[in-house]
C-alpha positions as CSV (number, residue, x, y, z in Angstrom):
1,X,227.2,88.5,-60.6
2,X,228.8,85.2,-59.0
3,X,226.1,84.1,-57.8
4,X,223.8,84.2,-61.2
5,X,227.0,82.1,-62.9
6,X,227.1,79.5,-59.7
7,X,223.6,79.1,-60.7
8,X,223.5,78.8,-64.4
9,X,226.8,75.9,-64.3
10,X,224.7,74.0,-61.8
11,X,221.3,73.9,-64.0
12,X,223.7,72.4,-66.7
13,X,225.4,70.1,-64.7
14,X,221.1,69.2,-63.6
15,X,220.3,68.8,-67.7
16,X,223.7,66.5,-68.1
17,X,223.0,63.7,-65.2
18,X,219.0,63.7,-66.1
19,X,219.5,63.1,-69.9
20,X,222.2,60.3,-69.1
21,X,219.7,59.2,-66.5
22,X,217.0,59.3,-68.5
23,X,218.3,57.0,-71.3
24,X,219.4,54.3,-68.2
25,X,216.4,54.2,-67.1
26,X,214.5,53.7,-70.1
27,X,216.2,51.3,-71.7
28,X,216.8,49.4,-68.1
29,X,213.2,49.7,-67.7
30,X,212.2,48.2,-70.9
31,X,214.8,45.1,-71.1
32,X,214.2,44.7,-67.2
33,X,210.5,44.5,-67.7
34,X,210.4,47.0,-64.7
35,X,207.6,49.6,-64.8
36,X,209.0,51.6,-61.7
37,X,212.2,51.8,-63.9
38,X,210.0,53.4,-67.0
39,X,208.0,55.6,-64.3
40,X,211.8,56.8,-63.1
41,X,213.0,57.4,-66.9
42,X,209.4,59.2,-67.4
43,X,210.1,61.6,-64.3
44,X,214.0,61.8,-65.7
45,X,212.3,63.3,-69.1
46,X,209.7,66.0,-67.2
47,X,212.8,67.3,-65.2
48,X,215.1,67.7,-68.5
49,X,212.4,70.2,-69.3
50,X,211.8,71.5,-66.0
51,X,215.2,72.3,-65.9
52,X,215.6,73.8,-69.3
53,X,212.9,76.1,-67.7
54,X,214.8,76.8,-64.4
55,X,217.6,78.0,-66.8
56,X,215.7,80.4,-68.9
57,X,214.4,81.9,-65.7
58,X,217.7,82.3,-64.4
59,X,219.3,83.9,-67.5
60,X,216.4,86.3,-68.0
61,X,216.7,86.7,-64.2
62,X,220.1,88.4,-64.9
63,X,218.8,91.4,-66.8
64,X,219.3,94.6,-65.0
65,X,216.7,97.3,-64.3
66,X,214.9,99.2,-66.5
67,X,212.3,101.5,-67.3
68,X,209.5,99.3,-66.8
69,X,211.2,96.8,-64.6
70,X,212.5,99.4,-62.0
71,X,213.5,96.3,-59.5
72,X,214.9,93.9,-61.6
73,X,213.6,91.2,-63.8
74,X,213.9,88.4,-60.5
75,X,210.3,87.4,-60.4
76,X,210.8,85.8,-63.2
77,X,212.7,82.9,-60.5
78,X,209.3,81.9,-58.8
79,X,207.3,81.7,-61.8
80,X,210.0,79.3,-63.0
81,X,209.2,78.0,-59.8
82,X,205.2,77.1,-60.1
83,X,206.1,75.9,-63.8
84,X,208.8,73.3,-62.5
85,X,206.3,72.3,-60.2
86,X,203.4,71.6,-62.4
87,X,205.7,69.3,-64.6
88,X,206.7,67.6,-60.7
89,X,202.6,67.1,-60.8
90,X,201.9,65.8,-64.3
91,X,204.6,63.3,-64.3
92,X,203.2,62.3,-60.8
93,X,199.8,62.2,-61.9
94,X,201.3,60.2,-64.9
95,X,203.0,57.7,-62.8
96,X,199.8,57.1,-60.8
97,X,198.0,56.5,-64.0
98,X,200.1,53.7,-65.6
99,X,201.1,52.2,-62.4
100,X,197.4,51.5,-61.6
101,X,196.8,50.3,-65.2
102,X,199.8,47.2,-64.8
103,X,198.6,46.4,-60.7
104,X,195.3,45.3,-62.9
105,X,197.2,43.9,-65.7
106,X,199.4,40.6,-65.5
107,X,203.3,41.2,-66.7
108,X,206.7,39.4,-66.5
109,X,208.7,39.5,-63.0
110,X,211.3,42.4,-63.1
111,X,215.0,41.3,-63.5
112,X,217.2,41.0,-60.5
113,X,220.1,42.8,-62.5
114,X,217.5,46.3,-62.7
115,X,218.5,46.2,-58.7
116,X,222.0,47.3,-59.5
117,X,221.3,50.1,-61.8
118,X,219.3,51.5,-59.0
119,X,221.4,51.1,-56.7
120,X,223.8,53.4,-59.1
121,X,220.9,55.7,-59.8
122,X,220.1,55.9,-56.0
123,X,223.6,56.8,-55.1
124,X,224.0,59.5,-58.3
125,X,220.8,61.1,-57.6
126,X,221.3,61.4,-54.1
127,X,224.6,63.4,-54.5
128,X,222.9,65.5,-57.4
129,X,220.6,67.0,-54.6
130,X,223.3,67.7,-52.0
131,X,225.6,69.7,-55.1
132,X,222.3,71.2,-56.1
133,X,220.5,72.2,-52.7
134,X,224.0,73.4,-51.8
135,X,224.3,75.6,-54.5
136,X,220.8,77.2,-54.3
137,X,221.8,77.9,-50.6
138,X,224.3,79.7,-51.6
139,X,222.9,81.9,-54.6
140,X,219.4,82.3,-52.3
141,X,217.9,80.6,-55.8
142,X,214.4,79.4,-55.4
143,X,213.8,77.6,-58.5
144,X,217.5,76.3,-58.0
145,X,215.9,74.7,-54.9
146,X,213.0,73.2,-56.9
147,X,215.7,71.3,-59.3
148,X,217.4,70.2,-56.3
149,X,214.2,68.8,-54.8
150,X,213.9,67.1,-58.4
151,X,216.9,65.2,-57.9
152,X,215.4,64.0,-54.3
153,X,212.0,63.0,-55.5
154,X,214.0,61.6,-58.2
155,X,216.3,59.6,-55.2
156,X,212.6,58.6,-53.5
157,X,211.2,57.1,-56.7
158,X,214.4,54.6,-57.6
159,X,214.5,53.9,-53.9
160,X,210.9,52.8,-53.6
161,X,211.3,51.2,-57.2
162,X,214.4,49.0,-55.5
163,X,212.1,47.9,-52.4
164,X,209.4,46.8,-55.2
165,X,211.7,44.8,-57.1
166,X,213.1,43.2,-54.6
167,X,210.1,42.5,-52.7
168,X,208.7,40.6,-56.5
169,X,212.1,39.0,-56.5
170,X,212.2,37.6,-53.2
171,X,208.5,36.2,-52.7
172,X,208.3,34.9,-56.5
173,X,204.8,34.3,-58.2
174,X,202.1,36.3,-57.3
175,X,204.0,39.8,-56.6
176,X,204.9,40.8,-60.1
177,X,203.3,43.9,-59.7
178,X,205.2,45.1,-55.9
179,X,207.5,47.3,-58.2
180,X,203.9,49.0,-59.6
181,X,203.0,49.5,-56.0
182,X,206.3,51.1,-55.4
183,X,206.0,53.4,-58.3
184,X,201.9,54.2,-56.9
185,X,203.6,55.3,-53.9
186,X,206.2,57.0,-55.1
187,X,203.8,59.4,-56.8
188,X,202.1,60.6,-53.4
189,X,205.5,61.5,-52.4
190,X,206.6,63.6,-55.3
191,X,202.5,65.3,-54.9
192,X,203.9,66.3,-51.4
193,X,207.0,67.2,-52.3
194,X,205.4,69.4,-54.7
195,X,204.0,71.3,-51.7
196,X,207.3,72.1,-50.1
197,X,208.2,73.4,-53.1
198,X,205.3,75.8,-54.0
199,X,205.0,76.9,-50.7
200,X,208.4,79.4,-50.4
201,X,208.0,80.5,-54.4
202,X,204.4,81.5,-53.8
203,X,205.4,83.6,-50.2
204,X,208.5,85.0,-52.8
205,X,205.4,86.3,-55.2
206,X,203.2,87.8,-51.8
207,X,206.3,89.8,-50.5
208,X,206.0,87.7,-47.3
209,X,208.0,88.8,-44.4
210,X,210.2,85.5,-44.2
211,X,213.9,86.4,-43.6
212,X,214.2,87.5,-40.1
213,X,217.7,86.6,-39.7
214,X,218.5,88.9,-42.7
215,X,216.5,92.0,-41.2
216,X,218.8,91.6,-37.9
217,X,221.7,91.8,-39.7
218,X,220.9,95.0,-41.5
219,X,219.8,95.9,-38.6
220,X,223.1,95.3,-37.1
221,X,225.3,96.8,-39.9
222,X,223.4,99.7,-39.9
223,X,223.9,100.7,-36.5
224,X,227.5,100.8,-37.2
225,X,227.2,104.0,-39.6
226,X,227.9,106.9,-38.9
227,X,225.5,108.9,-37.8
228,X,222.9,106.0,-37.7
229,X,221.3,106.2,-34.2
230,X,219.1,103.1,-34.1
231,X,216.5,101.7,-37.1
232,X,212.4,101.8,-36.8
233,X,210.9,99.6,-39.6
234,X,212.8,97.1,-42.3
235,X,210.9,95.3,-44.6
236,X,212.7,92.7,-47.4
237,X,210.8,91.2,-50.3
238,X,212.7,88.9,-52.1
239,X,213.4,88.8,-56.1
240,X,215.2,86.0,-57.5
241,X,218.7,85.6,-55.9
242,X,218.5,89.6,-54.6
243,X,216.7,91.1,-51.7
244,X,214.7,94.4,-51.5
245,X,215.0,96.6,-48.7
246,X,213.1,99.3,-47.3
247,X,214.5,100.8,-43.8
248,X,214.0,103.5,-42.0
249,X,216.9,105.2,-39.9
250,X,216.4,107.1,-37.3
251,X,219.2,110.5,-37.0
252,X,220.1,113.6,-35.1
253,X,217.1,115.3,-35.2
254,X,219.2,118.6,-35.1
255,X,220.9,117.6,-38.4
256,X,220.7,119.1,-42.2
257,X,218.7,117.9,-44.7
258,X,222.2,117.0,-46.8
259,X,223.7,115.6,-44.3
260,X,220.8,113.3,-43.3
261,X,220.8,112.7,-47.0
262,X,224.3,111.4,-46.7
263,X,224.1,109.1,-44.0
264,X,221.0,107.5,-45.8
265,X,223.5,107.1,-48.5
266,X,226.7,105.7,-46.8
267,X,224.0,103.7,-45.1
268,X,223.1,101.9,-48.6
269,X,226.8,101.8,-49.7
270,X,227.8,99.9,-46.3
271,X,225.0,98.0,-46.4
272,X,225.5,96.4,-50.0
273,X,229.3,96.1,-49.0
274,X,228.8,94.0,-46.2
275,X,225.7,91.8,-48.1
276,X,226.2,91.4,-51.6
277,X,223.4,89.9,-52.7
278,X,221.0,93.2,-51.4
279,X,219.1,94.6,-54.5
280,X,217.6,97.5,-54.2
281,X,218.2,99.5,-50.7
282,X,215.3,102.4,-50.2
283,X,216.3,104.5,-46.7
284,X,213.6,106.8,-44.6
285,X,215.5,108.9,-42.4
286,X,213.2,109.8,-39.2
287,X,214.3,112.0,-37.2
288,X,215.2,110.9,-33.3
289,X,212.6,111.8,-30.5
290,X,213.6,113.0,-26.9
């Protein structure tokens, strides 16, 4: 399916930037004797992993149907999900830690040259999320959404890391540790962000009702069958990058039993013609009432 291989390419092109990041950061970090740099390349490590997991979710994601997986394998994506986001929270937590430990601790004032590699880290990660959050748009990818908000919690962090810096450069003596601050507050944000990110995976597990624009289109198309009279009920659960549906149809009342049979049938056909990333499609036909 396109959308699984959309997917997959952008994970890698997620693992790529974070190990190149990663290394930056560190080393920057280190030689720059900035801790909100080292806090950034510590983040940069959890989200290699995370997205190592994001990629074994989606490949497994892939396999089709069987005996004991009747609808797919797809719930494998939020799981992914709650995983990615528990790395989000221990490199947060981790952060939090070591950033209170050097406010209490006297250190060296951070170089004003570490200013310009975040500035470059800003600007890379920031386009990471628009290519990623794009992509999970268009594949309905959940845990392709968590990555993406990675690479914006990532964006947050340098950005916050940049104001600290610049704040210790700019008022001297005294305000060594305003990048530590920076990386303290950074950590709330990724804790909230971890939130946002939780929320939609664990309504994917519950079988919310969430995707009312997607029942009126089915609703729509299936009006335009043959046969199809109007619909009563639609319900759609969501499993990885496919939706479930169960609809019922209301018919002729007068009709056959085959032939209702068929128009529940050319009903499904039509309906994964027109929306291809449907999974399953279960149709009650209920007769029409005068």
């Amino acid at each position: 399916m396109k959308n699984d291989r959309t997917a997959i390419k952008t994970i890698y092109f997620s693992i790529i930037g974070n190990f190149t990041l990663a290394i930056i950061k560190l080393v920057a970090g280190v030689l720059g004797h900035s801790f909100a740099l080292i806090a950034d390349a510590i983040e940069s490590t959890t989200d290699i992993f995370s997205s190592l997991l994001v990629l074994f979710g989606l490949k497994y994601s892939k396999k089709p149907p069987d005996e004991n997986h009747p609808y797919g394998h797809g719930k494998i994506e939020p799981i992914v999900t709650f995983l990615v986001v528990a790395f989000l929270v221990a490199s947060a937590t981790m952060i939090a830690y070591e950033s209170i430990q050097n406010i209490q601790t006297p250190h060296k004032m951070p170089k004003a040259w570490t200013l310009y590699v975040l500035a470059g880290i800003i600007l890379w990660k920031e386009i990471s999320f628009q290519v990623v959050i794009r992509k999970s748009k268009e594949t309905h990818s959940s845990s392709l959404k968590a990555d993406a908000w990675h690479h914006r919690s990532d964006a947050i962090t340098s950005v916050m890391a940049f104001v600290g810096i610049l704040i210790a450069i700019m008022l001297g003596e005294g305000y060594e540790t305003a990048d530590d601050w920076a990386a303290l507050f950074a950590s709330g944000f990724i804790y909230y962000n971890c939130y946002l990110i939780l929320r939609p995976a664990l309504g994917e597990i519950m079988d919310e009702q969430l995707y009312d624009e997607l029942v009126l289109e089915i609703r729509g198309l299936a009006r335009k069958v043959e046969g199809v009279i109007e619909t009563e009920k639609c319900y759609v659960r969501k499993a990885g990058m496919r939706y479930h549906v169960d609809l019922h149809a209301i018919v002729n009342s007068e009709i056959t039993v085959r032939e209702g049979h068929e128009i529940a049938h050319n009903l499904v056909d039509y309906l994964h013609d027109h929306i291809p990333n449907l999974g399953q499609v279960l149709v009650h036909v209920e007769p029409e009432e005068y």
